[in-house]
C-alpha positions as CSV (number, residue, x, y, z in Angstrom):
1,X,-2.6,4.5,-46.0
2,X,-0.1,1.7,-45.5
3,X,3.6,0.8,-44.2
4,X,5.4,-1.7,-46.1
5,X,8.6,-2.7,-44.3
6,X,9.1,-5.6,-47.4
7,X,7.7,-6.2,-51.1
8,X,8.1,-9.6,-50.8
9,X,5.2,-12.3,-50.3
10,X,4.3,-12.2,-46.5
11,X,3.3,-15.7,-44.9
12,X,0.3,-15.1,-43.9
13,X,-2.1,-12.0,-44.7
14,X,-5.3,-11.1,-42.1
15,X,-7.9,-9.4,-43.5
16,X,-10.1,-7.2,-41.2
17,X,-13.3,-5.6,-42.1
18,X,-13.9,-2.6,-40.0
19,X,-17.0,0.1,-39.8
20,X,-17.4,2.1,-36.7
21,X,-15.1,-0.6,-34.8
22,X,-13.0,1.8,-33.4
23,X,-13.3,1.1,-29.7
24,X,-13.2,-2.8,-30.4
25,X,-9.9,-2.3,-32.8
26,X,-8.3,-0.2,-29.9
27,X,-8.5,-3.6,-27.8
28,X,-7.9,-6.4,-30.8
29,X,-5.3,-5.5,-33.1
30,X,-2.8,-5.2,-30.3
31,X,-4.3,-8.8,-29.1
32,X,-3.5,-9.2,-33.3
33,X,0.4,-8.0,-33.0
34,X,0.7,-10.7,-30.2
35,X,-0.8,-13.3,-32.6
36,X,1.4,-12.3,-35.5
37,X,5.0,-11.2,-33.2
38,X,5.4,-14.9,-32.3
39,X,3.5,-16.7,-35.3
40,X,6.2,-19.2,-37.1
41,X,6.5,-20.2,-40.5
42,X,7.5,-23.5,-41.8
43,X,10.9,-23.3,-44.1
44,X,10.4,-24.1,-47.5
45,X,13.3,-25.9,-49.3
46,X,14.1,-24.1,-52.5
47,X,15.3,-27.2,-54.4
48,X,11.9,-28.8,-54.1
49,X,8.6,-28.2,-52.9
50,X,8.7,-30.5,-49.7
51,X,8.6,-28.4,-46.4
52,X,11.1,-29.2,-43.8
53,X,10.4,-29.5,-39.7
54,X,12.4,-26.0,-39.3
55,X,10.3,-22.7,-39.0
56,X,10.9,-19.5,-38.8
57,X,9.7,-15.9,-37.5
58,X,6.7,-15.3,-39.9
59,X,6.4,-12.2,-41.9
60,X,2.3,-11.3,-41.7
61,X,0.5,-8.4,-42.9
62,X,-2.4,-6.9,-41.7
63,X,-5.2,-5.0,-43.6
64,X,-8.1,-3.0,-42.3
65,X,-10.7,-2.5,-44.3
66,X,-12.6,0.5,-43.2
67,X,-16.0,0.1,-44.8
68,X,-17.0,4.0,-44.6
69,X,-16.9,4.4,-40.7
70,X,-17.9,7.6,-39.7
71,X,-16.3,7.1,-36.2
72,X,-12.3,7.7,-35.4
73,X,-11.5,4.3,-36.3
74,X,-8.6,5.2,-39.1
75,X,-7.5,7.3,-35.8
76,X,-7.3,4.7,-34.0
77,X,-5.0,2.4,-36.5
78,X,-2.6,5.6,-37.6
79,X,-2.0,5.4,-33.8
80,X,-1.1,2.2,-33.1
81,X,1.0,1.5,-36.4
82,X,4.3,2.7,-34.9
83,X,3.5,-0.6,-32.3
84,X,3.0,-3.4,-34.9
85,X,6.1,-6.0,-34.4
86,X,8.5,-5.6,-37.1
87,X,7.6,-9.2,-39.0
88,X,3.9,-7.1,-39.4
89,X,2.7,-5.0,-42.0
90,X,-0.5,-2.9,-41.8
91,X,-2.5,-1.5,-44.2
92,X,-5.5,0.1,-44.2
93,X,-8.1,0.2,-47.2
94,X,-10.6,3.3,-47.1
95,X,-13.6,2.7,-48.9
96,X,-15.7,5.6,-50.3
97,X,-19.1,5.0,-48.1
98,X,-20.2,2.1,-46.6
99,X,-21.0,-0.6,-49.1
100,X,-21.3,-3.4,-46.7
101,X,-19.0,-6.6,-45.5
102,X,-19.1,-8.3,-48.4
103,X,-17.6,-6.2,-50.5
104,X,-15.2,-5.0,-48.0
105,X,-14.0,-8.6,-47.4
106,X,-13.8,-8.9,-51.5
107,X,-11.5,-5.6,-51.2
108,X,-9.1,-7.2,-48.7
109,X,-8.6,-10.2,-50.7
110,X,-7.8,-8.3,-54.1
111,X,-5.2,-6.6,-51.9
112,X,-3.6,-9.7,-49.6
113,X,-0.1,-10.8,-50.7
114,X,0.3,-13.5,-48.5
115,X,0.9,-17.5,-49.3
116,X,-1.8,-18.3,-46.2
117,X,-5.1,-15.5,-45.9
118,X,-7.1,-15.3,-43.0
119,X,-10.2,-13.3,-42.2
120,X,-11.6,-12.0,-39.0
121,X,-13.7,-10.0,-37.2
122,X,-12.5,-6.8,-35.6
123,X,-14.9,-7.3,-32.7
124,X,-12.4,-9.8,-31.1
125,X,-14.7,-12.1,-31.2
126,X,-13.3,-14.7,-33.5
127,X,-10.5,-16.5,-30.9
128,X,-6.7,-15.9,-32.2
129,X,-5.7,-19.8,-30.4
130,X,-8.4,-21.2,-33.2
131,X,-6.7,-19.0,-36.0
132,X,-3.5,-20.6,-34.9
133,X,-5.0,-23.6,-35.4
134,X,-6.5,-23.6,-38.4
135,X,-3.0,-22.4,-39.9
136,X,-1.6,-25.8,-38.6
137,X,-4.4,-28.0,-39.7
138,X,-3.3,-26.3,-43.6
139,X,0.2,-26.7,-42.8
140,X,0.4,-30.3,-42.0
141,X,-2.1,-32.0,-44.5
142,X,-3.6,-31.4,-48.1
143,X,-6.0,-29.2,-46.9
144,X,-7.0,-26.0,-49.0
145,X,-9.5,-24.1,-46.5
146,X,-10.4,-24.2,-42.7
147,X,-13.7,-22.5,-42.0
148,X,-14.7,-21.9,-38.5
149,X,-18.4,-23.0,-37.5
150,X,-20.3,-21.1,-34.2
151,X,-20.7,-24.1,-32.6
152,X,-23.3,-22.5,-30.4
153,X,-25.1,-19.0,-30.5
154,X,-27.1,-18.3,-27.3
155,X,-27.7,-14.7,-27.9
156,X,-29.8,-15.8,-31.3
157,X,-33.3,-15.0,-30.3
158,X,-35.5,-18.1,-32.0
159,X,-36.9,-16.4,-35.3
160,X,-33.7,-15.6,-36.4
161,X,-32.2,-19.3,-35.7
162,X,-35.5,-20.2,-37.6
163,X,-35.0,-17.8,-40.6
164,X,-31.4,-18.8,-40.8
165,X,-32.2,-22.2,-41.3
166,X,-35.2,-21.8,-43.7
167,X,-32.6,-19.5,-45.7
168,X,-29.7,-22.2,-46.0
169,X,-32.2,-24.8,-46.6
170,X,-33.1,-23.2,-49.8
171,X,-30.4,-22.0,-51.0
172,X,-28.6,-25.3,-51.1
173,X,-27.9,-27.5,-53.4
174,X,-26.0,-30.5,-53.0
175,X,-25.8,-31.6,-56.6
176,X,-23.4,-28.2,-57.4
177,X,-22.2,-27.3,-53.7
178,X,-23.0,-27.3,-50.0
179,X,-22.8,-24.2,-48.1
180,X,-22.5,-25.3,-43.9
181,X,-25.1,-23.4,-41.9
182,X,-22.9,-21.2,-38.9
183,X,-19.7,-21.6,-41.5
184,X,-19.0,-17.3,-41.8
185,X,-16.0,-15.4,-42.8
186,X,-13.9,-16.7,-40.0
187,X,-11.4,-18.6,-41.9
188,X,-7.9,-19.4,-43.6
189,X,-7.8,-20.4,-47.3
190,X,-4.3,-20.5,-49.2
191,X,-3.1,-19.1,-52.5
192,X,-4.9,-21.3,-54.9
193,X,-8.1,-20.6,-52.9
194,X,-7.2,-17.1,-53.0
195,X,-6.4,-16.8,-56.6
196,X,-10.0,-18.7,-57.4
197,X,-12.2,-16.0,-55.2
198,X,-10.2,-13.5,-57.2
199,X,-11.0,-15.0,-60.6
200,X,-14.4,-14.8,-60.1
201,X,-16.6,-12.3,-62.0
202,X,-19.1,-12.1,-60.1
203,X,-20.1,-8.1,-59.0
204,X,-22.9,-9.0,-56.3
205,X,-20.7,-11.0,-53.9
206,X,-22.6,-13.8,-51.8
207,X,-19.1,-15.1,-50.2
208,X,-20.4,-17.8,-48.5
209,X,-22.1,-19.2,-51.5
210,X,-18.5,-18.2,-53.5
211,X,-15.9,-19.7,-50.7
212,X,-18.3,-23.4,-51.2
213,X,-18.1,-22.7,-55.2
214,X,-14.6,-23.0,-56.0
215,X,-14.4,-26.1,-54.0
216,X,-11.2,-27.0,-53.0
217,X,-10.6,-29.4,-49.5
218,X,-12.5,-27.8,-46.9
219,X,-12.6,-28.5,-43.1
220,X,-15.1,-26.7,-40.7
221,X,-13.5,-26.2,-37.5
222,X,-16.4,-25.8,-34.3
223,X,-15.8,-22.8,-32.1
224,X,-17.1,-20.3,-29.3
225,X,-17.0,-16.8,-30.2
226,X,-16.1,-15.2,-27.7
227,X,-17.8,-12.2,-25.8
228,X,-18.1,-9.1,-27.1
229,X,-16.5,-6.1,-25.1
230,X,-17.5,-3.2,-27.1
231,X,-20.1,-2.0,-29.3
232,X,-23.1,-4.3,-30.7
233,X,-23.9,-6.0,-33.9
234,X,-23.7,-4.4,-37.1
235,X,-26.2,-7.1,-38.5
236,X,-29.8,-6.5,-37.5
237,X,-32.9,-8.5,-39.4
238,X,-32.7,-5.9,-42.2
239,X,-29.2,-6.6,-43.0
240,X,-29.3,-10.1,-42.8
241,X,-32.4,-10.1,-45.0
242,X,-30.3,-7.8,-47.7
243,X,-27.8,-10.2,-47.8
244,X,-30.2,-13.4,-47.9
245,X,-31.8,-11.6,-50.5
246,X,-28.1,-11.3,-52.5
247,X,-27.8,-14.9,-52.1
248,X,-30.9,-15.8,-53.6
249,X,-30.5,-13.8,-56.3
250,X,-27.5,-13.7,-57.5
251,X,-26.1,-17.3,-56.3
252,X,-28.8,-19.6,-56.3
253,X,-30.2,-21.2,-59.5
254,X,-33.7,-21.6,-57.4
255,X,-36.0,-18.8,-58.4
256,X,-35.0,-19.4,-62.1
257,X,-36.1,-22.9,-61.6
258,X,-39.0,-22.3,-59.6
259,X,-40.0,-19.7,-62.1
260,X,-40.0,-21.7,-65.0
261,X,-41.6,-24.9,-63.7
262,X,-44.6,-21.8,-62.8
263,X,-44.6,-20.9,-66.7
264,X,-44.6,-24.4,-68.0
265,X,-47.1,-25.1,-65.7
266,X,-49.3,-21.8,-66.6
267,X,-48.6,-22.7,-70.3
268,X,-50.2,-26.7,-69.8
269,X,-53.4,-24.8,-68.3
270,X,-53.7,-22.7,-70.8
């Protein structure tokens, strides 16, 4: 389900993975067609590849990604489509059942047009002003990516801050990447990042272990999330553990390592 005003390339494309967020998208997205109604673009020139201090209205789209929600959340953005601004697409992406956010975030980005792609949360939780930001910090320098960090997370009881940081400690591995610790999905890549997550073959998606892969300049941007005013937490310790799990074994190069060194070593006893 979709409305396409324009074929051509949007600015910037914001990717939103939904499941049973419609009370928290009846909020946010018109908090969204704010952000995008007065977001400006700069002007490229067409005779070279310099960009000049003029700007203009920004074309954006939107796309919702509803990762099987069994509540009235497509409802709820078929009813507000006829408010989006006129620079603002939306589109919506239904997936079959829910498979989770990872692949719902890799569905969004097979399906973003957009020269500049940002991802966020459709809990409102993820501030637009730093979005805002981050789009200027890639505008004005050479940078690639800007990821946003938690820079603190009160509600985190102290096993899970504990388990968090065993997890990233072990799946690093500063020879072939770094993966920041409170880095998520809150961020803005362009079109070369864009076009190297999509390149990718990879059909178990650990996407914080792919967005530190493909390199590319990255700057981590500190922020407070801010409070949530509907609904809870979709990740509990089971789902984090499924997706550590993911990581492990489909990113990390660790438990091939460890296993071997365990069969050479069995094979010297023996």
């Amino acid at each position: 389900m979709s409305h396409h005003p324009s074929q051509s390339r949007p600015y910037l494309s914001i990717i939103i993975p939904a499941y049973n967020d419609a009370d928290a998208l009846e909020g946010f997205l018109p908090e969204v067609f704010a952000f995008t109604q007065t977001l400006r673009a700069p002007v490229t020139d067409s005779s070279s590849t310099q960009q000049n201090s003029e700007t203009t209205i920004a074309t954006c789209e939107i796309i919702i990604v509803d990762d099987g929600s069994r509540d009235h959340s497509v409802d709820v953005v078929t009813d507000l489509m006829t408010t989006r601004p006129s620079n603002t697409e939306l589109e919506i992406i239904r997936l079959s059942r829910n498979f989770g956010k990872e692949p719902a975030l890799s569905a969004g980005l097979a399906a973003a047009r957009g020269d500049m792609v940002a991802m966020i949360d459709a809990d409102g939780q993820h501030p637009l002003p730093i979005l805002a930001q981050m789009l200027a910090m890639i505008e004005q320098s050479d940078i690639d990516m800007v990821a946003g960090i938690q820079a603190n997370r009160p509600h985190e009881s102290r096993l899970a801050k504990t388990l968090k940081s065993s997890f990233y400690h072990f799946i690093q591995d500063s020879q072939r990447y770094e993966i920041r610790p409170n880095a998520g999905d809150f961020r803005v890549m362009n079109r070369k990042v864009l076009n190297a997550l999509r390149s990718l073959p990879e059909r178990q998606r650990f996407m914080k272990g792919l967005y530190a892969w493909v390199g590319f300049n990255t700057v981590y941007l500190p922020f407070t999330a801010a409070n949530r005013d509907t609904g809870e937490s979709k990740f509990n310790y089971g789902s984090l553990f499924e997706l550590a799990l993911v990581g492990i074994t489909s990113f990390s190069q660790r438990p091939l390592r460890l296993i071997s060194r365990m069969g050479f070593v069995v094979s010297a006893l023996a």
